[in-house]
Backbone as CSV, one residue per row, in Angstrom:
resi,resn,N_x,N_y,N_z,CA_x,CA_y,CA_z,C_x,C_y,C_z
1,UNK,-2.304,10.552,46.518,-1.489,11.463,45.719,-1.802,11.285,44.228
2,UNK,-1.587,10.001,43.898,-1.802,9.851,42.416,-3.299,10.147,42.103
3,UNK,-4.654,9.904,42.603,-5.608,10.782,42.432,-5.707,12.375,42.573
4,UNK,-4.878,12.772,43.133,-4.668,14.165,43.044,-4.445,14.725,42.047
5,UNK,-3.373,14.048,41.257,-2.859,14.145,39.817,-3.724,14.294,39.204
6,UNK,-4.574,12.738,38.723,-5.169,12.970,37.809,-6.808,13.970,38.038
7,UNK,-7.010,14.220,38.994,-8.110,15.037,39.284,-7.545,16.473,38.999
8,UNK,-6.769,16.769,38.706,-5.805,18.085,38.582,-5.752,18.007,37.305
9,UNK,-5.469,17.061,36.560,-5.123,16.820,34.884,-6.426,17.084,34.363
10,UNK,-7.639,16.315,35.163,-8.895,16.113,34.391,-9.502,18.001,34.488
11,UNK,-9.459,18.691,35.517,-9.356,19.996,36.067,-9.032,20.938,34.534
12,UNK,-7.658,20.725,34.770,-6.943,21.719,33.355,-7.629,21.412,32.214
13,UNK,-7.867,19.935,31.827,-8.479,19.194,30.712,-9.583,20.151,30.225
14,UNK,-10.420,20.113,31.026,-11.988,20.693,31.281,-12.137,22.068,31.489
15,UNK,-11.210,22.649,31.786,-10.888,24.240,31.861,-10.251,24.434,30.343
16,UNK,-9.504,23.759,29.774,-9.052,24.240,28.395,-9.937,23.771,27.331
17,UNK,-10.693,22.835,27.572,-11.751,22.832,26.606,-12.937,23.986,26.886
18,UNK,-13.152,24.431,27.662,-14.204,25.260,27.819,-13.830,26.919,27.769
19,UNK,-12.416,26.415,27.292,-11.956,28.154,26.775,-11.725,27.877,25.310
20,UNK,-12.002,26.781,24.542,-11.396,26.398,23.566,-10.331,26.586,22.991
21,UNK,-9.255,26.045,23.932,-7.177,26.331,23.613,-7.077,24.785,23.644
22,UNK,-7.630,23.408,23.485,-6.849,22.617,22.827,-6.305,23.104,21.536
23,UNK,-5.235,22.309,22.113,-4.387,22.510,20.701,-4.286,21.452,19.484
24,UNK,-4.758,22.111,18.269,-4.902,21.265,17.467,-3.925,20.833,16.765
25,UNK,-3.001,19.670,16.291,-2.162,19.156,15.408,-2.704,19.273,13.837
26,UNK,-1.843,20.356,13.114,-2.052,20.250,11.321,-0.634,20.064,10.702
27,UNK,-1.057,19.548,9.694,0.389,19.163,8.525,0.245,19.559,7.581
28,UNK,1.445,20.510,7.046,1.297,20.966,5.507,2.095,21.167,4.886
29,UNK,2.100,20.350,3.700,3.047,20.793,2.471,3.151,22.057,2.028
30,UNK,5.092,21.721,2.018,5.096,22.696,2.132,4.962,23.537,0.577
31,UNK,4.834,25.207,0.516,4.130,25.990,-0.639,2.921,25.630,-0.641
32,UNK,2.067,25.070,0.022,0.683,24.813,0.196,-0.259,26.072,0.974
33,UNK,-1.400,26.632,1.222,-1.924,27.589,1.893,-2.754,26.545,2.932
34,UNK,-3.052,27.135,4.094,-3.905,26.527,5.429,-4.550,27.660,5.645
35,UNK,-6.025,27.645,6.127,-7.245,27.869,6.409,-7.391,27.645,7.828
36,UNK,-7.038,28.773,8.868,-7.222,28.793,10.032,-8.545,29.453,10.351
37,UNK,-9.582,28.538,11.271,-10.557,28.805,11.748,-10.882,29.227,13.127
38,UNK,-12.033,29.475,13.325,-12.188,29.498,15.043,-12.885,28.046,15.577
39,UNK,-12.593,27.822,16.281,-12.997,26.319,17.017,-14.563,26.583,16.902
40,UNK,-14.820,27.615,17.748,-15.834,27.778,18.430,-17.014,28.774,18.002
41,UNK,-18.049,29.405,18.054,-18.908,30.747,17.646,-18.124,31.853,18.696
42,UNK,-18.022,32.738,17.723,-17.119,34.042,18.672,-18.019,34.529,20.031
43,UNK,-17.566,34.636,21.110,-18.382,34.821,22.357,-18.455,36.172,22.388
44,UNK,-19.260,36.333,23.187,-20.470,37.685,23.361,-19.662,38.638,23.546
45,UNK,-19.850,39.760,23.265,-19.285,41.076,23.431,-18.418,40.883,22.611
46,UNK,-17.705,40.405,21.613,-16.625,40.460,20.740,-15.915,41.973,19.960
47,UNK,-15.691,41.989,20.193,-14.955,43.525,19.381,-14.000,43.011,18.302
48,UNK,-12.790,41.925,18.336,-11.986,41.957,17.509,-11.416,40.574,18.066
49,UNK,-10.473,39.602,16.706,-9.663,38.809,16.750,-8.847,38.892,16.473
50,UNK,-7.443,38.863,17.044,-6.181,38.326,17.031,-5.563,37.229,16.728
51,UNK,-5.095,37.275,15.041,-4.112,35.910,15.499,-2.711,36.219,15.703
52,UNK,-2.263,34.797,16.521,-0.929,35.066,16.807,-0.187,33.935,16.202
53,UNK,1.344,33.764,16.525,2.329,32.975,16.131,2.909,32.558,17.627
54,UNK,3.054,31.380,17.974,4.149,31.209,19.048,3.769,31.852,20.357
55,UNK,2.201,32.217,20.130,1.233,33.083,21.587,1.717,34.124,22.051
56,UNK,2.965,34.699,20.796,3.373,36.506,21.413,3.376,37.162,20.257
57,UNK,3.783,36.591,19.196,4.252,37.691,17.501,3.105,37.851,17.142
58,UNK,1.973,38.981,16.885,0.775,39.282,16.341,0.689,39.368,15.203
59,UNK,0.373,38.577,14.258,0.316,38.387,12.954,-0.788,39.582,12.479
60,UNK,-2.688,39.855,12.787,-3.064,39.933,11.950,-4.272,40.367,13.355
61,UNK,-4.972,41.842,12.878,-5.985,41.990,13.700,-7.117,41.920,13.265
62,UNK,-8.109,41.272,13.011,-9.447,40.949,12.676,-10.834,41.942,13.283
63,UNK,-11.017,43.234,13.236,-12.100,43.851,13.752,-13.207,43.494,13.360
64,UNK,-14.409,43.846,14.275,-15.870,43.344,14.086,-16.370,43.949,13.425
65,UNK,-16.176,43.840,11.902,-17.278,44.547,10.795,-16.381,45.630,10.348
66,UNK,-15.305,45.627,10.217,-13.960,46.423,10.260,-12.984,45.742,8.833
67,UNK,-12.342,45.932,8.416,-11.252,45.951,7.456,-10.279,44.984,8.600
68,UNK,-9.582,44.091,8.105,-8.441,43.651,8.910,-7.306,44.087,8.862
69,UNK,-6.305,44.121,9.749,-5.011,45.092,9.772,-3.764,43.822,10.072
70,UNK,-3.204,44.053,8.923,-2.199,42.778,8.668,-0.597,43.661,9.143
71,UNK,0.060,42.869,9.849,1.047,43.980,10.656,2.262,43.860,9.198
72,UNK,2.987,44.877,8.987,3.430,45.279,7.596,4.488,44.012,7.506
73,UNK,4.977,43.272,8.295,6.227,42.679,7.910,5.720,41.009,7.366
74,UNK,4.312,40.873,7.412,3.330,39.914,7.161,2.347,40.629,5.939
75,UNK,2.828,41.329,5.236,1.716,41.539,4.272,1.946,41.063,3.067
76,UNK,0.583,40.610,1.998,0.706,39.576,1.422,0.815,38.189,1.910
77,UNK,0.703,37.618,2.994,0.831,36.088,3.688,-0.691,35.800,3.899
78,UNK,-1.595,36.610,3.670,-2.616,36.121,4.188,-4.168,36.695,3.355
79,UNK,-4.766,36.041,3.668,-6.090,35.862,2.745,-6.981,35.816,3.538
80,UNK,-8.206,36.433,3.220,-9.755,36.350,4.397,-10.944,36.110,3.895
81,UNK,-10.971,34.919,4.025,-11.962,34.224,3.348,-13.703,35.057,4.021
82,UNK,-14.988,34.949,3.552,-16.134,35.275,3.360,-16.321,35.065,5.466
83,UNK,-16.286,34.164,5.477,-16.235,33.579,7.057,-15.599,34.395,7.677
84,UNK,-16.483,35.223,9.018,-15.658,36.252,10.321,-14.713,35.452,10.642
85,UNK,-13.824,36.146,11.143,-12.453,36.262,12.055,-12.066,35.073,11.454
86,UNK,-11.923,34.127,10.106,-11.202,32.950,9.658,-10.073,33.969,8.574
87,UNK,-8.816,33.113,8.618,-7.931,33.749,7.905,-7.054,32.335,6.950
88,UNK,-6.233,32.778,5.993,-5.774,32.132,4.734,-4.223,32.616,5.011
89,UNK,-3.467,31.264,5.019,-2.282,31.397,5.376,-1.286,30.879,4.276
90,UNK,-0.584,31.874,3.197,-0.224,31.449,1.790,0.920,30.886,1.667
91,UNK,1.016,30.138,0.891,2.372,29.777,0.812,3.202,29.583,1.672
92,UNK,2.576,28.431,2.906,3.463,27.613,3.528,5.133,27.418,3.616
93,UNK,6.205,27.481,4.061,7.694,27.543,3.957,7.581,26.575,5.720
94,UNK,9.227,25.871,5.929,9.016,25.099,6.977,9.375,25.956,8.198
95,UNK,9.902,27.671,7.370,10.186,28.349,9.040,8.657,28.993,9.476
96,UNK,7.636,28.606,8.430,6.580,28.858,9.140,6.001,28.283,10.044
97,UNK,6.232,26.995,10.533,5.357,26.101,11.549,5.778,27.148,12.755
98,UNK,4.828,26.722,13.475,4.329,26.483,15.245,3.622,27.107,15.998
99,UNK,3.049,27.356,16.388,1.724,27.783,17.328,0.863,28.865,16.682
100,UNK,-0.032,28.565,16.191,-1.041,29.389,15.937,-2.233,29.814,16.210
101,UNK,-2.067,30.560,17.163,-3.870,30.826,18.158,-4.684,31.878,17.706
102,UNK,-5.478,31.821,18.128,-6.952,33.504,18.059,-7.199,33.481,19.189
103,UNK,-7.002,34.820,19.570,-7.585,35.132,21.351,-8.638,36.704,20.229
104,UNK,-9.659,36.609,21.362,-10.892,37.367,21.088,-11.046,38.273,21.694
105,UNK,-11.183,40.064,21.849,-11.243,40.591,22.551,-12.416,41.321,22.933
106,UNK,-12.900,40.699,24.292,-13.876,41.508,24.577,-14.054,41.929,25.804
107,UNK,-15.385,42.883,25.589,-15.492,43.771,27.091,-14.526,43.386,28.404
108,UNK,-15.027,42.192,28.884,-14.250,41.660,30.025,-12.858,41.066,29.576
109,UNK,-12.475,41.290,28.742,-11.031,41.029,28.311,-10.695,40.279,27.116
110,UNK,-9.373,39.360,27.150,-9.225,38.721,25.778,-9.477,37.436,26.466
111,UNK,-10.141,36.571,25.484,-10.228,35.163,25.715,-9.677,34.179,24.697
112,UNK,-8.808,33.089,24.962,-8.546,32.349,23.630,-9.319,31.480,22.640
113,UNK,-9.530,31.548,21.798,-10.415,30.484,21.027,-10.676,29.734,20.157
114,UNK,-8.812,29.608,19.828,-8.407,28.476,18.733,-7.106,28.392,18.831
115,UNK,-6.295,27.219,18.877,-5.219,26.894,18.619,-4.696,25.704,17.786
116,UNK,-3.507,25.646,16.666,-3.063,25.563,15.992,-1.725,25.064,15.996
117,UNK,-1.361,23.509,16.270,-0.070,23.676,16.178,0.546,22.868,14.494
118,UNK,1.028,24.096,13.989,1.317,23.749,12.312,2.496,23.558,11.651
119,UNK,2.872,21.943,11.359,3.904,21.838,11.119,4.059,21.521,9.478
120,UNK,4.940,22.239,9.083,5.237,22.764,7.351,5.837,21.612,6.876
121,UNK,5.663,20.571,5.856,6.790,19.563,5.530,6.848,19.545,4.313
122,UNK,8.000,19.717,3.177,8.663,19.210,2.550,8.172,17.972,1.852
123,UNK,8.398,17.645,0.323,8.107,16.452,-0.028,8.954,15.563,0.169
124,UNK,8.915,14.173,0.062,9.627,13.221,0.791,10.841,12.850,-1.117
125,UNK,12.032,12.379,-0.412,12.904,12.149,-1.615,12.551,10.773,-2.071
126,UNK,12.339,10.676,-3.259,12.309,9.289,-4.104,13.107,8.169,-3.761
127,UNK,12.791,6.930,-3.840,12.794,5.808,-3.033,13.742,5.040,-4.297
128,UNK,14.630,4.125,-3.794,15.326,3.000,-4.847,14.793,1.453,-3.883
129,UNK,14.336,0.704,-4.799,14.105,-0.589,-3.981,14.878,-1.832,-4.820
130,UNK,16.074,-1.799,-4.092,17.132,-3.090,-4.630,16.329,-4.310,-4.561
131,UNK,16.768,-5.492,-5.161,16.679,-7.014,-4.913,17.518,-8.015,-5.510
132,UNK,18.506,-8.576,-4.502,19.366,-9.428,-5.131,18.471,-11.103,-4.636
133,UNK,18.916,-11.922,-5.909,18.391,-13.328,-5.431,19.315,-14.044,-5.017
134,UNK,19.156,-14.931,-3.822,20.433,-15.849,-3.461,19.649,-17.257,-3.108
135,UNK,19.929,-18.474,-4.294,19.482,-19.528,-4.830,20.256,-19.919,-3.196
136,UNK,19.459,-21.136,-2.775,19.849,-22.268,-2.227,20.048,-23.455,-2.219
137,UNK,21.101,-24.327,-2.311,21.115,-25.486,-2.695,20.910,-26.617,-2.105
138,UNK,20.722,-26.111,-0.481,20.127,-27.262,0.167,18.810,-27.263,0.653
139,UNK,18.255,-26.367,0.422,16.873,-25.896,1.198,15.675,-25.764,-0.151
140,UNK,16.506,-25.674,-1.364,15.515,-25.522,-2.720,14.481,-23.934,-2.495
141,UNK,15.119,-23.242,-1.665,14.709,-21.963,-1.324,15.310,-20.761,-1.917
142,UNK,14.275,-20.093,-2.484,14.539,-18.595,-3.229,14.884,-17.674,-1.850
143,UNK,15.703,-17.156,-1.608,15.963,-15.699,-0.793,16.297,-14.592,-1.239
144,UNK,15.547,-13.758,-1.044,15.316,-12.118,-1.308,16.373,-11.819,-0.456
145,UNK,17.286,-10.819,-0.570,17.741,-9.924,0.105,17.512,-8.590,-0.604
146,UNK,16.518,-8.173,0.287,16.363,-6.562,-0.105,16.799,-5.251,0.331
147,UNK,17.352,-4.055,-0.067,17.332,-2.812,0.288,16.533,-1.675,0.093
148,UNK,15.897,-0.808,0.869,15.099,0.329,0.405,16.147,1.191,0.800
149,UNK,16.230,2.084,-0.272,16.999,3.289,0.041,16.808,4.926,-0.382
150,UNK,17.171,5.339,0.117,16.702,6.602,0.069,18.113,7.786,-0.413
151,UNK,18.521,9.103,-0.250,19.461,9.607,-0.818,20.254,9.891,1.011
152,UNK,19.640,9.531,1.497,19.930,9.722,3.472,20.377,8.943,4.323
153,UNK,19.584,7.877,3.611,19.009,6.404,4.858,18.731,4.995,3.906
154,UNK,18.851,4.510,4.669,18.260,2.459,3.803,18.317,1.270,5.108
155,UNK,17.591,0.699,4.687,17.028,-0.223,5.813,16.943,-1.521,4.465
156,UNK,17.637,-2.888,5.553,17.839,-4.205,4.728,16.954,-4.834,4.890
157,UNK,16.437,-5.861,4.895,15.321,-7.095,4.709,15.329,-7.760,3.637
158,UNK,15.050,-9.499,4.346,15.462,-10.723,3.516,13.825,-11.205,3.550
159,UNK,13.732,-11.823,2.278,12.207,-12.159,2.217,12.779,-14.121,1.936
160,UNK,12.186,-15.067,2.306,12.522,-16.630,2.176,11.282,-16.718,1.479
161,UNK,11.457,-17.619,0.390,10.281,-17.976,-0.700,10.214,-18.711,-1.343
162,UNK,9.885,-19.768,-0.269,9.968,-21.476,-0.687,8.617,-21.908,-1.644
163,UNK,9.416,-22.944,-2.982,7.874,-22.948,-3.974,7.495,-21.102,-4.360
164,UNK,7.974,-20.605,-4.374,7.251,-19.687,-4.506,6.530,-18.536,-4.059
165,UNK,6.635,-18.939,-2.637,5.850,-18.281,-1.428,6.251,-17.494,-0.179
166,UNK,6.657,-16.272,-0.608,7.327,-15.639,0.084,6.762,-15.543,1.112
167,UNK,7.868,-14.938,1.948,7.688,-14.352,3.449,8.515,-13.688,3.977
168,UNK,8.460,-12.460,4.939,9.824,-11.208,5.288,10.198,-11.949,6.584
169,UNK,11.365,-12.232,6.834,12.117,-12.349,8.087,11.867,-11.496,9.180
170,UNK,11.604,-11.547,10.133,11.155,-10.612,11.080,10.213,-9.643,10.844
171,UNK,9.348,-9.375,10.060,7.597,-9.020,9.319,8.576,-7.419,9.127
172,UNK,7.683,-6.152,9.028,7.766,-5.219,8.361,8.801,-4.514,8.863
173,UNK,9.597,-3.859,8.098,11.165,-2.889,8.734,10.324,-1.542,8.533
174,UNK,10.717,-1.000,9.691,10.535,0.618,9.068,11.834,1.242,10.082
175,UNK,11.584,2.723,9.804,12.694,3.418,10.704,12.857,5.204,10.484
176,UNK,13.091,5.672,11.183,12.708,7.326,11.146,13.771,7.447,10.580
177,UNK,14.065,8.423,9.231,14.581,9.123,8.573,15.637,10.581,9.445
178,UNK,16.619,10.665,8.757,17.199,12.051,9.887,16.732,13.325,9.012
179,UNK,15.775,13.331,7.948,14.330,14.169,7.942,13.073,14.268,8.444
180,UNK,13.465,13.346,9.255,11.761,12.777,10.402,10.959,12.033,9.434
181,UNK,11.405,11.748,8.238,10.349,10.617,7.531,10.185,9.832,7.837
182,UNK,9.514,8.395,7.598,9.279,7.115,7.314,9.815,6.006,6.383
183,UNK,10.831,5.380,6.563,11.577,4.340,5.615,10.666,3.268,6.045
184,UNK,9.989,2.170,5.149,9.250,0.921,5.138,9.472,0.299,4.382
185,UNK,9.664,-1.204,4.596,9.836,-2.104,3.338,8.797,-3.281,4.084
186,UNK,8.261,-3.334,2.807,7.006,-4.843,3.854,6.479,-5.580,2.226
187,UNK,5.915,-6.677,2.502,5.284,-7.669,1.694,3.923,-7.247,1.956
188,UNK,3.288,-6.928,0.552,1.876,-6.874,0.121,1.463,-8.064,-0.918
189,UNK,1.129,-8.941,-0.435,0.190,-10.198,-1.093,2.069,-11.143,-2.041
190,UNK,1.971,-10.581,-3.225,2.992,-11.367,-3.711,3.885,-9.675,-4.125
191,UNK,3.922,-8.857,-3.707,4.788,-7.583,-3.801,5.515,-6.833,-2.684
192,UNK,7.093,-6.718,-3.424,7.855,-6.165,-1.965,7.673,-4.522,-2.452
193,UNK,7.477,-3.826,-1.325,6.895,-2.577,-1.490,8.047,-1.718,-0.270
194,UNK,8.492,-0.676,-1.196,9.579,0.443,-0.486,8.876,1.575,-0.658
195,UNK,8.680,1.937,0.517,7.861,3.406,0.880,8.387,4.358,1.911
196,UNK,8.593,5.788,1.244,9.285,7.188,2.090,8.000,7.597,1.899
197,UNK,7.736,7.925,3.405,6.705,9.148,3.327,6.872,9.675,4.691
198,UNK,5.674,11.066,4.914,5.993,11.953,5.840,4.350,12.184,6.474
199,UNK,4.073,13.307,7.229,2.534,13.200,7.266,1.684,13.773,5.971
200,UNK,2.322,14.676,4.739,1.690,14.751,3.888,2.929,14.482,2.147
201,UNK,3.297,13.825,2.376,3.802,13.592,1.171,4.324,11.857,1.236
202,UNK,4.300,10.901,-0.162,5.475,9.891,-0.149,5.374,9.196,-1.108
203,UNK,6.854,8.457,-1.392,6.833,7.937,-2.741,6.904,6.598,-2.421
204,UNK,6.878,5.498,-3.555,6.998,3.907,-3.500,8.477,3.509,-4.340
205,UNK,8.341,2.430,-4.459,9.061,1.515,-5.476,9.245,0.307,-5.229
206,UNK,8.824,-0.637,-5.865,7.952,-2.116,-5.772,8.660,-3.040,-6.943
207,UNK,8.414,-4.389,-6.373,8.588,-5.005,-7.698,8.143,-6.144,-6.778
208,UNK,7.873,-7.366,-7.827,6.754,-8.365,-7.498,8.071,-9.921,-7.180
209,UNK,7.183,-10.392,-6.237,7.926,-11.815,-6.124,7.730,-12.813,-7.141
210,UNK,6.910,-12.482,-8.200,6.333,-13.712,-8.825,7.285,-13.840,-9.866
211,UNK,8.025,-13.368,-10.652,9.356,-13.750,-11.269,10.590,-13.180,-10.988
212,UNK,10.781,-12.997,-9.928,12.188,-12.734,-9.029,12.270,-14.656,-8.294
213,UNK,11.442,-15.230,-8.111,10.893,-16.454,-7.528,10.172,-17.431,-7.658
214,UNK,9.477,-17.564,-9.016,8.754,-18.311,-9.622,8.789,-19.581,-9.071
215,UNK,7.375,-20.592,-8.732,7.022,-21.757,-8.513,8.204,-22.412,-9.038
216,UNK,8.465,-24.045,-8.102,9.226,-24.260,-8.522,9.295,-25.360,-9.566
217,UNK,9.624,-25.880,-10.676,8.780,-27.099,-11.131,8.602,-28.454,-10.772
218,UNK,7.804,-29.135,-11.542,7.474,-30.642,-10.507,8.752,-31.399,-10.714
219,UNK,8.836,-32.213,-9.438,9.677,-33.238,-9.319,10.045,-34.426,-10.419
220,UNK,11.266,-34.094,-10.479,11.309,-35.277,-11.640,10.441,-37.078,-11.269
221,UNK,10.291,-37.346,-10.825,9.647,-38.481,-10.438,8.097,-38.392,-10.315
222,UNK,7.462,-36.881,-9.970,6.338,-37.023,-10.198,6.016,-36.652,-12.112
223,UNK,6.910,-36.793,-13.197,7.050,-36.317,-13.988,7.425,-37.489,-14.451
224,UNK,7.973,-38.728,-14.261,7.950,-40.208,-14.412,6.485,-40.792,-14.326
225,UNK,5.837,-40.373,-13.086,4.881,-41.315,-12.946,3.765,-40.503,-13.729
226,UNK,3.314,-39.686,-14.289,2.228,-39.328,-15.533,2.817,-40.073,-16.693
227,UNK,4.291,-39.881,-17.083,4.304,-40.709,-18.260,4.237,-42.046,-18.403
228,UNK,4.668,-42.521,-17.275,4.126,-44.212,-17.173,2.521,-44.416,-17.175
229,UNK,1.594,-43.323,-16.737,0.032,-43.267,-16.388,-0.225,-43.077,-17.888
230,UNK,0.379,-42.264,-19.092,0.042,-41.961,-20.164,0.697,-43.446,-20.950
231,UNK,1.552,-43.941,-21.068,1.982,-45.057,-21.564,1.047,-46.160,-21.653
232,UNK,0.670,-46.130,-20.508,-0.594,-47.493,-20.048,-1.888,-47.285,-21.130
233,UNK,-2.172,-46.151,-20.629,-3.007,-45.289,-20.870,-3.148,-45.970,-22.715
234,UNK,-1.920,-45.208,-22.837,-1.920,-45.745,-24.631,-1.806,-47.103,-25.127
235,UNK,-0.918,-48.112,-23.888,-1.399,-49.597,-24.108,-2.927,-49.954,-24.475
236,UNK,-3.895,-49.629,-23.273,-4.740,-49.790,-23.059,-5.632,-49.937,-24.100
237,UNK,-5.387,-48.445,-25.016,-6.585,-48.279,-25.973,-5.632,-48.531,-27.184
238,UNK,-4.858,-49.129,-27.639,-3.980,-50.128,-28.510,-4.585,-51.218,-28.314
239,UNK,-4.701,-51.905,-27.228,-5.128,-53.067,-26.899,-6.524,-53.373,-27.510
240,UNK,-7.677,-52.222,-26.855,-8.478,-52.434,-27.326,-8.856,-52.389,-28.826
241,UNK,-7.759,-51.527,-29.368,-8.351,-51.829,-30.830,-7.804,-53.039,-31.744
242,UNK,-7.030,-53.818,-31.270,-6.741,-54.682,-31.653,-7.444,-55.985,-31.360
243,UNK,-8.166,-56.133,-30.114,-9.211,-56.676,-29.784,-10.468,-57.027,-30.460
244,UNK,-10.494,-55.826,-31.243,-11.757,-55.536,-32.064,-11.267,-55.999,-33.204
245,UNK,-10.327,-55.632,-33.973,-9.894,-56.155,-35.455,-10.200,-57.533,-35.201
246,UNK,-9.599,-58.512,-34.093,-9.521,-59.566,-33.560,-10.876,-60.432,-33.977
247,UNK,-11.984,-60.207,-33.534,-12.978,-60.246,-33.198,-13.662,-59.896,-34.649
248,UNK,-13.446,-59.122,-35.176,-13.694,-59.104,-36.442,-13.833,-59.873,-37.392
249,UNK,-12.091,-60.224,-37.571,-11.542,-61.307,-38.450,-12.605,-62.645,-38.279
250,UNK,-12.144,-63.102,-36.651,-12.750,-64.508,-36.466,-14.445,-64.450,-37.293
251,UNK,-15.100,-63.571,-36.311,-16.279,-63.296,-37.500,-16.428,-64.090,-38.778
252,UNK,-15.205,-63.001,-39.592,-15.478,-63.207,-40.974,-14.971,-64.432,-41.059
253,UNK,-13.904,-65.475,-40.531,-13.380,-67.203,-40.988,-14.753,-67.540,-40.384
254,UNK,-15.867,-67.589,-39.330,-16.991,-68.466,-39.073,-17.643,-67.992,-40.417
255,UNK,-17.637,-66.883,-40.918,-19.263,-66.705,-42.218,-18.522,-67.699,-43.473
256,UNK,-16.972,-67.650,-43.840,-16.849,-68.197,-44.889,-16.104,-69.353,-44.461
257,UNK,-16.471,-70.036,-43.603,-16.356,-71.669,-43.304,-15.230,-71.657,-42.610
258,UNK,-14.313,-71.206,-42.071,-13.226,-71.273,-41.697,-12.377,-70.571,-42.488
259,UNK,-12.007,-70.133,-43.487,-10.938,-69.427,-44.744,-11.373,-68.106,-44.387
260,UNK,-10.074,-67.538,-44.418,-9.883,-66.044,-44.492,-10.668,-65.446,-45.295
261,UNK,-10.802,-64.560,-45.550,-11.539,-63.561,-46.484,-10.674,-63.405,-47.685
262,UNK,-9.612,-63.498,-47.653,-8.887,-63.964,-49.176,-8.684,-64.650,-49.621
263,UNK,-8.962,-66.030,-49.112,-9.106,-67.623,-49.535,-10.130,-67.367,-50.155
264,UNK,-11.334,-67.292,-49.289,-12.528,-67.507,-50.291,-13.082,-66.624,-51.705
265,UNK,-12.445,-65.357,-51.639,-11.971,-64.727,-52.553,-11.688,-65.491,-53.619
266,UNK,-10.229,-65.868,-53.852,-9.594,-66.806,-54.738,-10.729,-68.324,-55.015
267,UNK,-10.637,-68.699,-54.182,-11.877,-69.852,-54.909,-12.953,-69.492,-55.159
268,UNK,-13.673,-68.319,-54.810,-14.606,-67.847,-55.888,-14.073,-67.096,-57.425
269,UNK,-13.227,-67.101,-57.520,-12.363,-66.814,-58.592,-12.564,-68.013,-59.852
270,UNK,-12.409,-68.977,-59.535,-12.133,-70.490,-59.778,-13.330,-71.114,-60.352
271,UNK,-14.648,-70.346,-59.619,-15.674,-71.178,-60.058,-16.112,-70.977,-61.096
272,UNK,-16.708,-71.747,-61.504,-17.411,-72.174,-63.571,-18.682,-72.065,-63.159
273,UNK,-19.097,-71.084,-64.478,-20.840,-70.962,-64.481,-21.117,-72.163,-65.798
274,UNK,-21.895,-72.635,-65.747,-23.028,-73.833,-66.690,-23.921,-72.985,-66.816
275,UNK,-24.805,-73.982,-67.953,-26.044,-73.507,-68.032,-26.905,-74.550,-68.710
């Protein structure tokens, strides 16, 4: 049975590609224009294209080497670009989405040979991205508690950012909008990032962990032991220069017999020249 199925699925599959009626998924902002094509090269005997709306409302008749005939309650919506049977669809609105085909008419009848399913969207509303800090006193841990919010919807997330080093509690939030958008809040490298978007529009609003959370500073004790390392440090080369004066001096009592250098001074003071 269940091979039946899918030998039946693969059947239709292969029959609708070879009439070319997959249906294609497009997104468009909305007040934007779309450029509907034919899938395929128009097949033999062609006389004329049809597009439609919803595979019954006839938008727009395309004759072969003919003027096109735009049905009056659709005029002005559409544009015809240099390219046969392709048409220009203006100024997008969201009651314009959904099914948009070309069936081809010829000798042996109409055949389909492009479909279109076109959904119109709206730009997405601007994003607020809260952040309160909540210090810890036993853990020496920075915690983020964040909100992304929107004018609709908001979704919470806590980021922990010990030393400095954040991380999101349960990794990225997102959640469908009751506009069908996208609410996201996630960590990019050292940035919390709030993002609304849709399939063609979206906004941000960010701010960075690195001074919401800053490193934390060194330990008082490792902040003892450099200054005891610098203390020595300065013994050390005290020492040595006193070593040297040291060493000096003695020097100079061996050259002048034992007496300081200001003894012998003074008794050369003392001495009488003859002649």
């Amino acid at each position: 049975m269940r091979l039946c199925v899918v030998l039946l699925f693969v059947s239709l599959l292969t029959s609708c590609e070879a009439q070319g009626t997959i249906e294609t998924p497009v997104f468009v902002l909305k007040g934007r224009d779309l450029l509907l094509e034919l899938d395929a090269d128009p097949p033999d005997g062609i006389s004329y294209v049809d597009w439609k709306i919803n595979k019954t409302v006839q938008l727009v008749r395309i004759p072969l080497n003919k003027e096109p005939h735009v049905l009056h309650s659709f005029t002005g919506r559409f544009e015809f670009p240099e390219k046969k049977f392709s048409v220009i669809l203006k100024n997008l609105q969201e009651t314009d989405s959904g099914v948009y085909s070309a069936v081809a008419g010829t000798s042996t009848g109409d055949k389909p040979v492009s479909e279109y399913k076109v959904t119109v969207q709206g730009p997405v509303s601007p994003v607020e991205l809260i952040v309160d800090r909540v210090d810890s006193n036993i853990s020496e841990s920075c915690d983020l508690h964040v909100t992304c919010r929107t004018h609709n919807s908001h979704i919470n997330s806590t980021f922990k950012c010990p030393k400095g080093v954040c991380s999101q509690e349960g990794g990225e939030r997102s959640e469908v909008t009751t506009s069908g958008a996208s609410l996201q809040v996630y960590l990019l490298k050292s940035t919390i990032i709030c993002n609304h978007s849709n399939q063609v529009n979206w906004t941000q609003d960010f701010n960075t962990t690195e001074h919401l959370c800053p490193s934390k500073p060194e330990l008082p004790f490792v902040f003892l032991v450099r200054m005891v390392v610098f203390s020595v440090g300065l013994i050390i080369m005290a020492s040595a220069v006193i070593t040297v004066h040291l060493v000096d001096f003695k020097k100079h009592q061996e050259r002048n017999g034992g007496q300081t250098p200001h003894a012998a001074l003074e008794e050369s003071s003392h001495l009488k020249v003859t002649f």
